[in-house]
KEKE-3310 file (N, C-alpha, C; in steps of 0.2 Angstrom, whole numbers, plus 5000, padded with zeros to 4 digits):
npx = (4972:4966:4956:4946:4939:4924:4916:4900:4889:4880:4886:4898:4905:4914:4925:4932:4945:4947:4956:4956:4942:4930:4923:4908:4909:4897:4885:4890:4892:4878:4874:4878:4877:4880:4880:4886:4891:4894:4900:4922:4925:4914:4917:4930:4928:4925:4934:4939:4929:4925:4938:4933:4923:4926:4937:4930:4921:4929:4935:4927:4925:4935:4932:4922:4910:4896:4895:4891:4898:4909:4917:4932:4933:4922:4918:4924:4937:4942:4949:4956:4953:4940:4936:4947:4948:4960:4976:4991:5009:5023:5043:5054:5063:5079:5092:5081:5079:5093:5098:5092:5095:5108:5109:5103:5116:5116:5119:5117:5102:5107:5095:5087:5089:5085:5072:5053:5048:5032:5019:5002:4991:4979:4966:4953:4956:4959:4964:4960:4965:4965:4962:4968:4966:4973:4975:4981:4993:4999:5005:5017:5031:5027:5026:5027:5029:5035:5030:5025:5011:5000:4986:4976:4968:4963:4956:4968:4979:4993:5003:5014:5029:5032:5018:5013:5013:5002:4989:4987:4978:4981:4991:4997:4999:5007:5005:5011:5008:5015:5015:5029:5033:5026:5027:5040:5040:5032:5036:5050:5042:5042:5031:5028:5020:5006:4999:5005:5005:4991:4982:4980:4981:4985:4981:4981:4980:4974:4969:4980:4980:4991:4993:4995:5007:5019:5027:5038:5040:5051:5056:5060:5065:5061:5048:5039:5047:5044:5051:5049:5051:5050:5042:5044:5036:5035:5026:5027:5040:5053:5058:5061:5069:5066:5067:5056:5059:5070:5065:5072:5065:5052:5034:5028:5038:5033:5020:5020:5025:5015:5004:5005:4999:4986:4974:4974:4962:4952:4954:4962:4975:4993:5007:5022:5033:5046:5053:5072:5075:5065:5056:5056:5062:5071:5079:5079:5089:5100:5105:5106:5119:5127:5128:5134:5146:5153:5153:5141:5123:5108:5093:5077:5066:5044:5031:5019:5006:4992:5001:5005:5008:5015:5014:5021:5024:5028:5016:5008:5003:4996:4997:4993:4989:4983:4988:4979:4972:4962:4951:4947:4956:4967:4976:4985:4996:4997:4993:5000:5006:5017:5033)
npy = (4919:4926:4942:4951:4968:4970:4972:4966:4974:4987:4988:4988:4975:4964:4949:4932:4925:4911:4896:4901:4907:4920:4922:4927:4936:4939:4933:4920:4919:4914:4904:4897:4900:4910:4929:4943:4959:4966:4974:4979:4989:4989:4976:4975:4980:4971:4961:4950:4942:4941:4934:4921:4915:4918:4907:4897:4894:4892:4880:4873:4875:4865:4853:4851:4858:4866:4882:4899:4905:4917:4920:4926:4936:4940:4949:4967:4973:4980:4991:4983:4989:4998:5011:5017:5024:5032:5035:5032:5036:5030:5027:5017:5012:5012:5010:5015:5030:5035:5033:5041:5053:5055:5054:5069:5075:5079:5073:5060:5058:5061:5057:5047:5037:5038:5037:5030:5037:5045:5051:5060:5054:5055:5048:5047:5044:5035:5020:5005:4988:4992:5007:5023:5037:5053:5070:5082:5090:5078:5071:5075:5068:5056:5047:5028:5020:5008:4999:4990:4987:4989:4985:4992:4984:4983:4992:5005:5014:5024:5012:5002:4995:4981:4976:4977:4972:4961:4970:4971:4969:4962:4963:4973:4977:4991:5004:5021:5032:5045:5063:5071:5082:5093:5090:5092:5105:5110:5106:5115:5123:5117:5110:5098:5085:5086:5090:5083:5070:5067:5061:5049:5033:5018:5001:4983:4967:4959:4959:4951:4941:4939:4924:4919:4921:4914:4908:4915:4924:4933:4935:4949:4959:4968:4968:4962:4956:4952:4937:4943:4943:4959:4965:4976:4981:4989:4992:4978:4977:4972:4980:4985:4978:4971:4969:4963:4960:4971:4983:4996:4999:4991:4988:4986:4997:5008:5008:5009:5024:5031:5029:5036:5047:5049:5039:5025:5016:5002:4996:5008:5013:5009:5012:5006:5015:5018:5004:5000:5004:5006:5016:5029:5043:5039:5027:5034:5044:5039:5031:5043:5048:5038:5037:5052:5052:5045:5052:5054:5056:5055:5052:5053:5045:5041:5037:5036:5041:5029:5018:5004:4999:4986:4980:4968:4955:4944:4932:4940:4945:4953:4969:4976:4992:5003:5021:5033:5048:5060:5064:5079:5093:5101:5113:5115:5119:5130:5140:5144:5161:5171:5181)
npz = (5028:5015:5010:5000:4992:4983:4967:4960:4954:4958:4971:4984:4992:5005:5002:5004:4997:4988:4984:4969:4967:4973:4988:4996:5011:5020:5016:5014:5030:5035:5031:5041:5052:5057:5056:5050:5044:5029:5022:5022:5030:5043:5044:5049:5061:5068:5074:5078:5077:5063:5058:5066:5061:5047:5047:5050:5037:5029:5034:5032:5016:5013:5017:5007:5008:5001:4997:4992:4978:4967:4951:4949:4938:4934:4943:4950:4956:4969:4982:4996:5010:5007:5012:5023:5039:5041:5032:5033:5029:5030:5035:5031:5024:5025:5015:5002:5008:5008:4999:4988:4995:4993:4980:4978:4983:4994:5013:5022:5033:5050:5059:5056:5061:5072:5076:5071:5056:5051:5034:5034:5023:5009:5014:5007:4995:4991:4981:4972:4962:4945:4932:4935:4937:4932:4934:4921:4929:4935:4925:4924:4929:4935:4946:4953:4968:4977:4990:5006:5016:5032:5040:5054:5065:5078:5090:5096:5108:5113:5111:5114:5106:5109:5111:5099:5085:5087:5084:5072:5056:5044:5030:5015:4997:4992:4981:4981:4974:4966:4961:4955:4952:4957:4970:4972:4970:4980:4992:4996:5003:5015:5022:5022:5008:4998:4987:4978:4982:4986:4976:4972:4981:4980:4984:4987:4978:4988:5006:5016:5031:5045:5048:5037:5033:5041:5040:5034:5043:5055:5070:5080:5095:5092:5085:5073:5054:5038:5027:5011:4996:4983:4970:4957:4940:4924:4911:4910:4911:4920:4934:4948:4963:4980:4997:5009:5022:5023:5029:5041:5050:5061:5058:5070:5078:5071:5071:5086:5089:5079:5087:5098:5108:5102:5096:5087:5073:5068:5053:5049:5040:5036:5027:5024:5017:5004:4996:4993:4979:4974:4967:4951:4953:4963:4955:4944:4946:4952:4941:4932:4939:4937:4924:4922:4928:4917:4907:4899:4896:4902:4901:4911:4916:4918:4923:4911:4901:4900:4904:4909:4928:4938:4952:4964:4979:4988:4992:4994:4983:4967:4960:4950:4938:4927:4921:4918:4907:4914:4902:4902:4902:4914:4925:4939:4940:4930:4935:4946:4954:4947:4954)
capx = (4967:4965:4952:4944:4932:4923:4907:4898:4884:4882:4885:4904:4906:4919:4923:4936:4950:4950:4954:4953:4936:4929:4915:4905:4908:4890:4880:4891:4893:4874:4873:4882:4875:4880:4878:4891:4891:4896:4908:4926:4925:4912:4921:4936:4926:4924:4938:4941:4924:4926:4941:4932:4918:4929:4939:4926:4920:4936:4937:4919:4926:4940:4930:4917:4905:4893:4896:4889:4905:4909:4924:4935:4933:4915:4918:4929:4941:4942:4955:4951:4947:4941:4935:4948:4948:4964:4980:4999:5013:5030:5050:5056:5068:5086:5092:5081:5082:5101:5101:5090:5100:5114:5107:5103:5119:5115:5120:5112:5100:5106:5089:5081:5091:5081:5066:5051:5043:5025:5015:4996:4989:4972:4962:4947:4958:4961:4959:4964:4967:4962:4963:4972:4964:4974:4976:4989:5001:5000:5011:5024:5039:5023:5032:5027:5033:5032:5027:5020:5006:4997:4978:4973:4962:4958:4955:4973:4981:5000:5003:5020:5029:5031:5012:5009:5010:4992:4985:4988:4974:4986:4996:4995:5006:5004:5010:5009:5010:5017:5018:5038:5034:5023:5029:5045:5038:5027:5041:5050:5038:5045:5025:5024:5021:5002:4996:5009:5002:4983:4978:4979:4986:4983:4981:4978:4972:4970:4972:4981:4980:4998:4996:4998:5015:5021:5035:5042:5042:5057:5055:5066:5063:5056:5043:5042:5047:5045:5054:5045:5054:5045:5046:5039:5036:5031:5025:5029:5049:5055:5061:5063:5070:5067:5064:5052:5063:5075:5064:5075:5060:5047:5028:5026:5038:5030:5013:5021:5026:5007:4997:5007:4994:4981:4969:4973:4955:4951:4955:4968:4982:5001:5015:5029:5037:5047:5058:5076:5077:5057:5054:5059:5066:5077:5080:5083:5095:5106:5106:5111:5125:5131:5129:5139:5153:5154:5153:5135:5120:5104:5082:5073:5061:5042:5025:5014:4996:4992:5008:5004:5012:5011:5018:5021:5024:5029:5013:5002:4998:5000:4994:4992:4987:4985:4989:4971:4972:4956:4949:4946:4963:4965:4983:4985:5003:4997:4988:5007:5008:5026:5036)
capy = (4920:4933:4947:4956:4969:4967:4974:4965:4977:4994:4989:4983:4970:4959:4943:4927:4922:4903:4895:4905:4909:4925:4919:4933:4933:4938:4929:4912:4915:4914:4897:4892:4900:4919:4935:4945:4965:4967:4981:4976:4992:4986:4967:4976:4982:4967:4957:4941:4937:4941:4930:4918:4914:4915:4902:4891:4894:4890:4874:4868:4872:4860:4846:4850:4861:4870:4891:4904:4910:4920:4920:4933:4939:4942:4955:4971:4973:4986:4991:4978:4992:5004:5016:5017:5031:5035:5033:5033:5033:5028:5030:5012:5009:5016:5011:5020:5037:5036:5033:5046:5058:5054:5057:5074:5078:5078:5069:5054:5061:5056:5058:5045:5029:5038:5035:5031:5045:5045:5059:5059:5055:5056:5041:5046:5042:5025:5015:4996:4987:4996:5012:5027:5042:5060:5076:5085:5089:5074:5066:5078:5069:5053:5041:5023:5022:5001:4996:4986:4991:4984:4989:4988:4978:4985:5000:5006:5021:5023:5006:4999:4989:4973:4973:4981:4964:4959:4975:4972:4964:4958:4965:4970:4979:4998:5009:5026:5035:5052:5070:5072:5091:5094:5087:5095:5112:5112:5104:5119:5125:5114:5107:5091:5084:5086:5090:5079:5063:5065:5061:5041:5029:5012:4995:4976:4965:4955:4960:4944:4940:4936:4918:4915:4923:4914:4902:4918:4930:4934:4941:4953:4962:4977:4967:4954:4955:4945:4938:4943:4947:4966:4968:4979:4979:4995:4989:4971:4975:4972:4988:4983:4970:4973:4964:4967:4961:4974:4987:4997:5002:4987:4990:4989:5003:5012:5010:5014:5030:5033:5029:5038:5051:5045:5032:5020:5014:4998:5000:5013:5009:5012:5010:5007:5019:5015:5000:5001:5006:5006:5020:5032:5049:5037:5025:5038:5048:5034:5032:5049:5049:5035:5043:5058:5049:5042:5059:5054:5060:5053:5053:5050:5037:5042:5034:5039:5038:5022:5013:4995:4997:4982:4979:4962:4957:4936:4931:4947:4947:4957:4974:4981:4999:5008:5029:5034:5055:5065:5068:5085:5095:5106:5113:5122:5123:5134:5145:5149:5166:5176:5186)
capz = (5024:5009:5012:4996:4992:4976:4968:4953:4953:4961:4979:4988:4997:5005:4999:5005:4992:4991:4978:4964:4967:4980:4992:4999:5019:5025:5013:5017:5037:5037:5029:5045:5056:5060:5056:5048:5039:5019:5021:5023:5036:5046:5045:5054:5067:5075:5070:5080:5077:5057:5059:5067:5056:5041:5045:5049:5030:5023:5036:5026:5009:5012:5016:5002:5008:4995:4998:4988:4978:4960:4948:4947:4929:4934:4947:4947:4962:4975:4988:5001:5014:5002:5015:5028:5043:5040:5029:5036:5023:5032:5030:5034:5023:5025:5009:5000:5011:5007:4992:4987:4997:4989:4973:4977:4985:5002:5018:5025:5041:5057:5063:5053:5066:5078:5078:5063:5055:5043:5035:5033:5015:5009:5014:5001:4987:4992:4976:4972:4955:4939:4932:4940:4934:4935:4930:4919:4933:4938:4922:4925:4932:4936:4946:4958:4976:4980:4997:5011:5022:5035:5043:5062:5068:5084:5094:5102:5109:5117:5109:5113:5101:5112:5110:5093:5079:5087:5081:5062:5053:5040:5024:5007:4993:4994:4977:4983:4968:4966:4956:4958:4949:4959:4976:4972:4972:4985:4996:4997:5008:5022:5024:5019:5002:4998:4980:4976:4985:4988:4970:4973:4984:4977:4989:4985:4977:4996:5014:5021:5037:5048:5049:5029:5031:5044:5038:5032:5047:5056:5074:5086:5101:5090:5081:5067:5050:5034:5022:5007:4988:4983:4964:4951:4935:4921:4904:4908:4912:4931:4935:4954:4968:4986:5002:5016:5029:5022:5034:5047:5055:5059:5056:5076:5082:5065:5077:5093:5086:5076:5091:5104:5111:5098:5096:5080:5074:5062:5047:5047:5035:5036:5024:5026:5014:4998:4998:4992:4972:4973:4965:4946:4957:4966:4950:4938:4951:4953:4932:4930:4942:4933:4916:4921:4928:4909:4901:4897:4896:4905:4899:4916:4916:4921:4921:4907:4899:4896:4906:4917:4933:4942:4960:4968:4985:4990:4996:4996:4977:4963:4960:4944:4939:4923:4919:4914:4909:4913:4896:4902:4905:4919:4927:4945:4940:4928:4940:4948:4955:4946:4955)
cpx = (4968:4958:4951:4939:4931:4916:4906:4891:4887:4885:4894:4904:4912:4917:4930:4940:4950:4950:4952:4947:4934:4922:4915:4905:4902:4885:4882:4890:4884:4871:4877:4880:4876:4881:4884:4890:4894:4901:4914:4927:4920:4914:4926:4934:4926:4930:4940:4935:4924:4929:4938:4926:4921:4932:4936:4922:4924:4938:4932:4923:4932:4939:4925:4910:4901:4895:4893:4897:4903:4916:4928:4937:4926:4914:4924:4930:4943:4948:4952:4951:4945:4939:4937:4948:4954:4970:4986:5004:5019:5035:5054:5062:5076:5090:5089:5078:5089:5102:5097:5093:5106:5113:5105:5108:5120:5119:5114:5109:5100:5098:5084:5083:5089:5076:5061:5046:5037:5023:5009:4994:4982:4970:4957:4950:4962:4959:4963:4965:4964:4967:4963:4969:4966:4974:4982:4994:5003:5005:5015:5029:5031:5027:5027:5033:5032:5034:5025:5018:5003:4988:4977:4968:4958:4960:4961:4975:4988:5002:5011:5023:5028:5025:5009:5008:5004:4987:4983:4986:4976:4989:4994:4999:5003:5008:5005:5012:5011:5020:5023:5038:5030:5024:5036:5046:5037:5032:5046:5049:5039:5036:5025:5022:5013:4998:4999:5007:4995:4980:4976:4985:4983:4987:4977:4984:4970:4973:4973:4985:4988:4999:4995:5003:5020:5028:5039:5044:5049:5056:5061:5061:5058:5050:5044:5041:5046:5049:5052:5049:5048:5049:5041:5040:5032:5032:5027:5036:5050:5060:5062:5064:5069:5065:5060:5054:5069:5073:5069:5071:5055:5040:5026:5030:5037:5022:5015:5021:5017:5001:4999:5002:4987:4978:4971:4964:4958:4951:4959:4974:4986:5003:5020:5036:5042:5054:5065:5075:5066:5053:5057:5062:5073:5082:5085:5090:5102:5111:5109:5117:5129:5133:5136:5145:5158:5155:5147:5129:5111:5098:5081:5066:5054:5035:5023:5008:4996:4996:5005:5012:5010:5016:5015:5025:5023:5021:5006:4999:5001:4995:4996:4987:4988:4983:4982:4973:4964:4957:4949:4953:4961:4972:4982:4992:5005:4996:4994:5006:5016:5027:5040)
cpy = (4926:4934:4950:4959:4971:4970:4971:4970:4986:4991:4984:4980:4966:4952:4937:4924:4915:4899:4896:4908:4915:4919:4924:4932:4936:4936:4920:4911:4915:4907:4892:4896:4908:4924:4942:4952:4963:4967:4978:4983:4991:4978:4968:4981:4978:4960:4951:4939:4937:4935:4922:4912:4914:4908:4894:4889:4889:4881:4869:4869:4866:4853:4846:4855:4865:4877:4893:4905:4915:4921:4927:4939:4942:4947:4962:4972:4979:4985:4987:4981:4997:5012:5017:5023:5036:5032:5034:5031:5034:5028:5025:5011:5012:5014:5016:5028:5038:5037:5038:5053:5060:5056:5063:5078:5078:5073:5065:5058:5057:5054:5052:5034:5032:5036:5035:5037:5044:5052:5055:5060:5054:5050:5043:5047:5035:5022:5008:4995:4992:5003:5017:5032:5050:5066:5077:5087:5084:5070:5072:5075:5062:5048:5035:5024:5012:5001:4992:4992:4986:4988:4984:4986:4978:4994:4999:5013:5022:5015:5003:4993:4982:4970:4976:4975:4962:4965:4975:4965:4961:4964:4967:4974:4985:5002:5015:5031:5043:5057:5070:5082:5094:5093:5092:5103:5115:5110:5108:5123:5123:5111:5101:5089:5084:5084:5084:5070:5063:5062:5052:5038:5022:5005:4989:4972:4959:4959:4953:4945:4936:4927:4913:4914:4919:4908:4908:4924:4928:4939:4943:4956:4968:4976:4963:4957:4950:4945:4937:4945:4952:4965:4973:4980:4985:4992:4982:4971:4975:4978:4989:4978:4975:4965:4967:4967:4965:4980:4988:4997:4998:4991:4989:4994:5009:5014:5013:5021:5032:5032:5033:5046:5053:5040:5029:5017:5007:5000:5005:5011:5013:5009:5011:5011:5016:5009:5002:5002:5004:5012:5025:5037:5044:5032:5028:5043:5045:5033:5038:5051:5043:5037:5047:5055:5045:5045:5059:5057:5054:5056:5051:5048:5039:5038:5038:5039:5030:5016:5010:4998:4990:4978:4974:4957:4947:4936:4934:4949:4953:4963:4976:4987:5002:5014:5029:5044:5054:5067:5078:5089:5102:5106:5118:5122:5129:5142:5150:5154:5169:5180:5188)
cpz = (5020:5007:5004:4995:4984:4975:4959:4951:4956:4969:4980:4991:4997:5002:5002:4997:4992:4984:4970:4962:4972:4982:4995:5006:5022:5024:5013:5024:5039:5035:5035:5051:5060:5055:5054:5044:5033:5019:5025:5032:5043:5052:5052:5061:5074:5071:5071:5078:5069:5055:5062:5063:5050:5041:5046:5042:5026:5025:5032:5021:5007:5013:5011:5001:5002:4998:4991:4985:4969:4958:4948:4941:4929:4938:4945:4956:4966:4978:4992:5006:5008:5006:5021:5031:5041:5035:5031:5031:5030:5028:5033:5031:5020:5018:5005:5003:5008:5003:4988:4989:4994:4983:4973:4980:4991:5008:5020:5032:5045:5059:5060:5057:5070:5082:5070:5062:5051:5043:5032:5026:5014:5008:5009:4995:4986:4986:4977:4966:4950:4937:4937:4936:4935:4928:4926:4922:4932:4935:4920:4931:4936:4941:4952:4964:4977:4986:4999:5014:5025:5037:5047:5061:5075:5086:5098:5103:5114:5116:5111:5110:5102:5108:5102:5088:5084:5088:5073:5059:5048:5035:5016:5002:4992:4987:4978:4978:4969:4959:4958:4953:4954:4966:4977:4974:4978:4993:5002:5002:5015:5026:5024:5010:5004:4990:4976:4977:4983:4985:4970:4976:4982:4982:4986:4983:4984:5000:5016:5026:5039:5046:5041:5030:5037:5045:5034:5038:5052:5063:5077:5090:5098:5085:5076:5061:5045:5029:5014:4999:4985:4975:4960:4943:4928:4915:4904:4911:4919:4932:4942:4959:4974:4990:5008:5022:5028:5026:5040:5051:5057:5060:5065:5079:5076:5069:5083:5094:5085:5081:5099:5103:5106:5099:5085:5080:5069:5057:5046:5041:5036:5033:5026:5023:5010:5001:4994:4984:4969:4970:4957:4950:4961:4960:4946:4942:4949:4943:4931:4933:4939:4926:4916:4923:4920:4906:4898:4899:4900:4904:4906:4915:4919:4920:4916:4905:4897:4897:4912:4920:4938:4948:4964:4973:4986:4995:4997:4990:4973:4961:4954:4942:4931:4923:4914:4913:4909:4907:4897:4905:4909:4923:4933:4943:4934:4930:4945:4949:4954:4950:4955)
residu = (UNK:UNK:UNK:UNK:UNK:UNK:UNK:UNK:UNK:UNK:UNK:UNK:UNK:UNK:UNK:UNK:UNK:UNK:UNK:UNK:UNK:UNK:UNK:UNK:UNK:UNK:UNK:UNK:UNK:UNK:UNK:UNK:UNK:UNK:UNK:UNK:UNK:UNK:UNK:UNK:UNK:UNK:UNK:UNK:UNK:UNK:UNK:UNK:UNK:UNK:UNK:UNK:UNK:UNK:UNK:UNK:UNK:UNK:UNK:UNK:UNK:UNK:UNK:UNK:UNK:UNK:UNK:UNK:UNK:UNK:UNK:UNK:UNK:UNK:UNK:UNK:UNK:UNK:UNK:UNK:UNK:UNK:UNK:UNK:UNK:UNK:UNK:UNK:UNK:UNK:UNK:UNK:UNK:UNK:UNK:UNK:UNK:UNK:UNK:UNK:UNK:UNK:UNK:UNK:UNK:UNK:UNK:UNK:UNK:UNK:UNK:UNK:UNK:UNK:UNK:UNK:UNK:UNK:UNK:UNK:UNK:UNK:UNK:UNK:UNK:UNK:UNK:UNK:UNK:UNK:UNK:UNK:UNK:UNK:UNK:UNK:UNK:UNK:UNK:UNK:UNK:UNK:UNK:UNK:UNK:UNK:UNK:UNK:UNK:UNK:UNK:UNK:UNK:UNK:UNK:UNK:UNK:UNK:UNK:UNK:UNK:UNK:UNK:UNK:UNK:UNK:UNK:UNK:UNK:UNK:UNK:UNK:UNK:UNK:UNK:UNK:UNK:UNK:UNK:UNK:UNK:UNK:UNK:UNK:UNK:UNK:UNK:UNK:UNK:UNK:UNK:UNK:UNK:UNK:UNK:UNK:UNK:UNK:UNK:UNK:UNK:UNK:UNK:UNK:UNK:UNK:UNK:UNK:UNK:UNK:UNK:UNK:UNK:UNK:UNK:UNK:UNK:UNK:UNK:UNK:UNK:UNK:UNK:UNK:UNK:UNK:UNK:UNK:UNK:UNK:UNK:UNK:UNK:UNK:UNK:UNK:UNK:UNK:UNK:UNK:UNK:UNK:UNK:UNK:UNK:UNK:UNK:UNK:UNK:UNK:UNK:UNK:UNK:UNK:UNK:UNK:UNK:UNK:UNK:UNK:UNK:UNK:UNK:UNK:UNK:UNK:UNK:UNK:UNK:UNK:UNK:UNK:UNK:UNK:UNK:UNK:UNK:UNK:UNK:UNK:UNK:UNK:UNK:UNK:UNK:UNK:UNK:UNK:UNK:UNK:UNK:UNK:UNK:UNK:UNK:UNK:UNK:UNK:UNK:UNK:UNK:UNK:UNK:UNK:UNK:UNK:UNK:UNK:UNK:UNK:UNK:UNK:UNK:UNK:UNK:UNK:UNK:UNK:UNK:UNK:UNK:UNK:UNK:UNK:UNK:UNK:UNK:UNK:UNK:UNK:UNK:UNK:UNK:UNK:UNK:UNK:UNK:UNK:UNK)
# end
């Protein structure tokens, strides 16, 4: 099933994808007989029984049943959790780590066929489809990050992977967008990226559940994969291929790792961190090492005001985004301290 949360008014609510239409899941599982909350964080509180009552919906609309529903031109689209507990960005895919490295000189880090690693991002700037609204750093050196991500579905803690794919309430296409002047700076500091991320993490347009994907998954001993084509697309031109089974790291020993002496809750979200040539910093890199081997000269590539990004995911939907500035300008890299 594909999971939305959607508001034609002031108020959010989840809603069921069928068919090209949303049906609202607690104003139809009452027409059948239970009792269901609005809110998608709510929904994943209780999630077999979410899971259950949805698909008994979906079993009526395919013999004919009447459901309440609404078109999707008439609503405006949200992150389908839009108020998760937590956010996890992961570092799955070894392609692009190496290849990034490379582009700045570096050596590949032994340490990253060790074990998987994430850092914490700001869950209150969770958005979904639409506009992206930042500030003047923020289109200095603007760049997409394409992703998958998944969100728990239950309460865990010391999770091992064996058991971890029956924690992940399903999938959906994650651009983690980043200040690369910003990120760059503050880096330096050997902290973490912070200012550089926090500003939006953009997820949708569905949360779909495992057993959509399942003529595509791919299991081993360390968790299941799928076989998904990840592209992206700026102003309309394809400007990247990937795969999701191209993951070194699977999204369950991504959770083993993230719940070891923690509690995972509902709703958390983890990515899985950029896939192989999913991003401008790594892009433009590679372009400019080819340049100069030419004798030439390389422009890097950046988001700007006003530029469709739109990130799409076999299966999981397409996610589009346009660069909104704040009318009002305001610069903390202005504010610098010289010395």
């Amino acid at each position: 099933m594909k999971f939305i949360s959607y508001s034609n008014g002031s108020k959010t609510i989840a809603g069921i994808a069928f068919e090209n239409k949303i049906f609202p899941i607690s104003e139809n599982a009452k027409l059948i007989g239970f009792d269901l909350p609005e809110q998608m964080e709510d929904l994943l509180k209780e999630w077999e029984h979410t899971l259950f009552v949805s698909k008994q919906i979906c079993e009526e609309l395919t013999v004919g049943k009447e459901f309440i529903s609404v078109a999707f031109d008439k609503v405006k689209l949200h992150a389908p959790v839009p108020k998760p507990p937590s956010c996890r960005d992961g570092y799955a895919f070894r392609q692009h780590v190496m290849t990034a490295r490379r582009n700045r000189g570096v050596e590949m880090i032994p340490e990253f066929d060790q074990y998987p690693i994430f850092y914490f991002t700001n869950h209150n700037s969770i958005i979904g489809p639409g506009d992206v609204v930042v500030e003047d750093d923020h289109l200095n050196q603007l760049d997409f990050e394409l992703e998958v991500a998944i969100v728990i579905a239950k309460e865990g803690r010391n999770i091992i992977s064996s058991e971890a794919d029956k924690y992940i309430a399903g999938y959906l296409v994650m651009n983690d967008l980043s200040a690369r002047l910003l990120q760059m700076e503050e880096m330096k500091l050997n902290l973490g990226p912070a200012k550089g991320k926090d500003f939006a993490t953009s997820i949708g347009p569905y949360l779909v559940t495992p057993d959509e994907l399942i003529t595509k998954k791919i299991t081993s001993e360390f968790g299941h994969k799928y076989d998904l084509r990840m592209t992206a697309y700026h102003n309309g031109q394809l400007i990247s291929e990937g795969n999701v089974k191209d993951m070194n790291w699977t999204f369950a020993e991504i959770i083993e790792r993230a719940s070891y002496g923690v509690t995972l809750f509902p709703g958390d979200i983890i990515g899985s961190g950029t896939v192989g040539t999913g991003c401008y910093i790594e892009l433009n890199g590679t372009r400019a090492l080819a340049a100069k081997a030419k004798g030439e000269n390389y422009t890097p590539i950046w988001l700007k005001e006003g530029d469709l990004i739109d990130l799409e995911i076999e299966g999981l939907g397409r996610l589009q985004n346009k660069i909104v500035k704040n009318p009002v300008s305001y610069s903390i890299l202005a504010k610098k301290k010289l010395v």
